[in-house]
N, C-alpha and C positions, 0 to 999 in steps of 0.2 A: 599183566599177561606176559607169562616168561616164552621164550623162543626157544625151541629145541635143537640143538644140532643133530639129531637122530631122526633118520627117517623115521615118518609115520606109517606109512605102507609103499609096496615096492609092487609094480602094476609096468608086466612087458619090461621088465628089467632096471625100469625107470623109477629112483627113488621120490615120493611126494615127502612134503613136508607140510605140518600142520597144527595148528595149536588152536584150542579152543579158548574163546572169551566170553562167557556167558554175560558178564557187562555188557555185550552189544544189543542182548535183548534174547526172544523165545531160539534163535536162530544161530546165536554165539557157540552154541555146541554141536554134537555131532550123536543127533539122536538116534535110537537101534536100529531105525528104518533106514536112519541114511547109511550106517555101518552095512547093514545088511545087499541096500543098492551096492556101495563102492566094492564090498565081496565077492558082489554077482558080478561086476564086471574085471576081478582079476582074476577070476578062478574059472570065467566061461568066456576068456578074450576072445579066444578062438569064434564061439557061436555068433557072438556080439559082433565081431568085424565083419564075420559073414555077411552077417544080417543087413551092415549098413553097408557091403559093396553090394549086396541085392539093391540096397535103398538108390545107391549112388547108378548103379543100371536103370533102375525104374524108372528115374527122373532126369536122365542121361539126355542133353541137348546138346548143341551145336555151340552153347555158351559156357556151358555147367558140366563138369566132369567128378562132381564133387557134392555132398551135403551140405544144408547148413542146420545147425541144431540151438536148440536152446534148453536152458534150463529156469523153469521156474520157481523163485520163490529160493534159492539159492542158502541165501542166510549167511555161509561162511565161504563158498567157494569151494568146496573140499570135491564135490562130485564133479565139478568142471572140470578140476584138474585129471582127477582119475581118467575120465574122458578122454583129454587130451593124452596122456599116456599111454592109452589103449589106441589110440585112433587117429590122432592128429593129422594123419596122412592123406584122411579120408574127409576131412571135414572142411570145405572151403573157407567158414566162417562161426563163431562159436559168439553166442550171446547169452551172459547169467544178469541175470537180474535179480531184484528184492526190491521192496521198498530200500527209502534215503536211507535210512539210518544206519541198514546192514551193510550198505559200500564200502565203506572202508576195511570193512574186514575181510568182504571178499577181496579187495582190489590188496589186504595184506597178503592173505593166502598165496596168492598169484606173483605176488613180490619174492616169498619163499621158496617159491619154486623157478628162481630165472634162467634155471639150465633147463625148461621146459618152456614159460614164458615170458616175454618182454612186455612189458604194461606202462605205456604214457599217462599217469595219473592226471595230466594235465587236459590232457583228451578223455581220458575215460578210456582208453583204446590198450588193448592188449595185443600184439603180434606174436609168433611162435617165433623162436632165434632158430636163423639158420642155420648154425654152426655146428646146433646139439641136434637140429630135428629133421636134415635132410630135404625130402618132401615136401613134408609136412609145414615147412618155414612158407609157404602160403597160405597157412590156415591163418585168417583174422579172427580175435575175441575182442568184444567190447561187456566192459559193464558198465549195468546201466539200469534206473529206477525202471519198475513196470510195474502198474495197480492192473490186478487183474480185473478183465470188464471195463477198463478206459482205452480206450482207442486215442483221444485229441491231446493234443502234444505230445505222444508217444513217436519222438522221430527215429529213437534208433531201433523201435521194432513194430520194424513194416514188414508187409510180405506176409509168406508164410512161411515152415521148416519143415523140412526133410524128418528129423527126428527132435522130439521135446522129452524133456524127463525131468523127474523131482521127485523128492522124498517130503511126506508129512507135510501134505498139502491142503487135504480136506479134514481136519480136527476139526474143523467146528460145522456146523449146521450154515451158518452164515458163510461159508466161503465157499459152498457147493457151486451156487447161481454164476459169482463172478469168475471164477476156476474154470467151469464149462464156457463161457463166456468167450475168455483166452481160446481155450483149447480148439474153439468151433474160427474164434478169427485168423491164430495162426496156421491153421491145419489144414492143409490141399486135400485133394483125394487120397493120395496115395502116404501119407503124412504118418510114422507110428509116434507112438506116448508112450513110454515106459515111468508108472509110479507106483513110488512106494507109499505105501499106506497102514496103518496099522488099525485091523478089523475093530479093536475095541474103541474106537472115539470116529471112525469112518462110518458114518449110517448107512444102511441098505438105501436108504433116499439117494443118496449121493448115486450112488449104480443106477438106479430106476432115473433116475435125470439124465443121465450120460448117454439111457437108452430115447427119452422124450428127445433128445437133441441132436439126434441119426450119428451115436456113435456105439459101438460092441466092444468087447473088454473081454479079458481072458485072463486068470491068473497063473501065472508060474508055477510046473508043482512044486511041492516042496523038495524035492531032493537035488533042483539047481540052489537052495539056498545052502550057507552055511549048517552042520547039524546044532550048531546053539539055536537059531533061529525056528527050523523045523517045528510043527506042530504048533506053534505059537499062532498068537493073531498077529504076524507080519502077513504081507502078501507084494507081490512086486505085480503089477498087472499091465500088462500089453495094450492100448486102447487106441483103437481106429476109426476110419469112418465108417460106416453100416454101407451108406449106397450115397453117391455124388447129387449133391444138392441142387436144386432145379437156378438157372442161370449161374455157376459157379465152374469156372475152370479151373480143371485140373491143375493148376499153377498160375498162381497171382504174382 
């Protein structure tokens, strides 16, 4: 895997950098959906930051002045970073995960980008450098393994998030149950989801489950996507809770 000196995309003025390694497995590259996500959020920074200082009001305490987000199912690290680009400032603490075997590549990604982040591979722990990012040099990242649907030994993702997102997460039939699974442990009331998915390998089952497990979903129209993507079966969709679960508070 060769390393590029060229940005790969430029998000809020801040060059990323990235390089795909399909050797790492389904997740070494940078498939249309996730192209499509990291689009949506350079070309709609504006709505997007909106959205999460709504989030960061919503959930606004006497301890918390700030979001914490994750992303599931990661693979390469690519939409973390964009993330961070757009928002850093706004995020108290940033968690990507994948299974084992994709860590290194995101923990590479994140390496490529040190004028965005600082990452102690040793800890697993990424901090944002104060130098380049102001604010924002409060946001904590960690990567770190997460099966979705296991809860026990998972130490570094407790709680819940403010906002979760991922691309190309429900292709199979079999990832529906443990996917919702996540979504239902990490996700307070007030909690959004932003994923991408592509309609032709995502079963309508997958939707009708999301709905059996009190959450609602909305898709993006098409015309915040890219026009390559348009009328395609990509779709980026919003998903929340429906109505606060009996004995569950609004923040765990």
């Amino acid at each position: 895997m060769e390393t590029s000196n060229e940005a790969f995309a430029t998000i809020g003025g801040k060059d990323i950098f990235f390089s795909e390694d399909w050797d790492t497995g389904i997740g070494g590259g940078l498939w249309s959906t996730g192209a499509a996500q990291a689009k949506y959020f350079e070309n709609h920074r504006t709505t997007v930051r909106r959205n999460l200082k709504d989030l960061v009001q919503t959930n606004k305490d006497d301890d918390h002045n700030s979001i914490r987000a994750i992303e599931l199912g990661s693979g390469n690290g690519y939409l973390s970073v964009c993330l961070v680009a757009m928002a850093g400032d706004l995020i108290s603490e940033l968690v990507t995960t994948d299974l084992a075997d994709h860590l290194p590549l995101i923990n590479k990604t994140l390496e490529q980008n040190k004028h965005l982040v600082d990452i102690s591979s040793a800890e697993c722990k990424a901090t944002l450098n104060p130098d380049t990012q102001g604010e924002s040099s409060q946001t904590k990242a960690f990567v770190t393994e997460h099966k979705w649907g296991v809860a026990e030994g998972d130490d570094r993702v407790v709680g819940t998030f403010d906002f979760i997102f991922g691309s190309d997460l429900a292709y199979r039939d079999s990832l529906h149950a443990p996917l919702i699974s996540s979504l239902d442990r990490l996700s307070h009331e007030n909690t959004v989801s932003l994923i991408g998915v592509t309609m032709a390998d995502t079963k309508p089952s997958f939707f009708q489950s999301l709905k059996k497990a009190g959450f609602r979903y909305e898709r993006l129209s098409d015309y915040m996507l890219e026009p390559e993507f348009r009328g395609t079966t990509f779709g980026l969709f919003v998903i929340q809770r429906s109505t606060l679960k009996p004995g569950r508070s609004s923040k765990q």
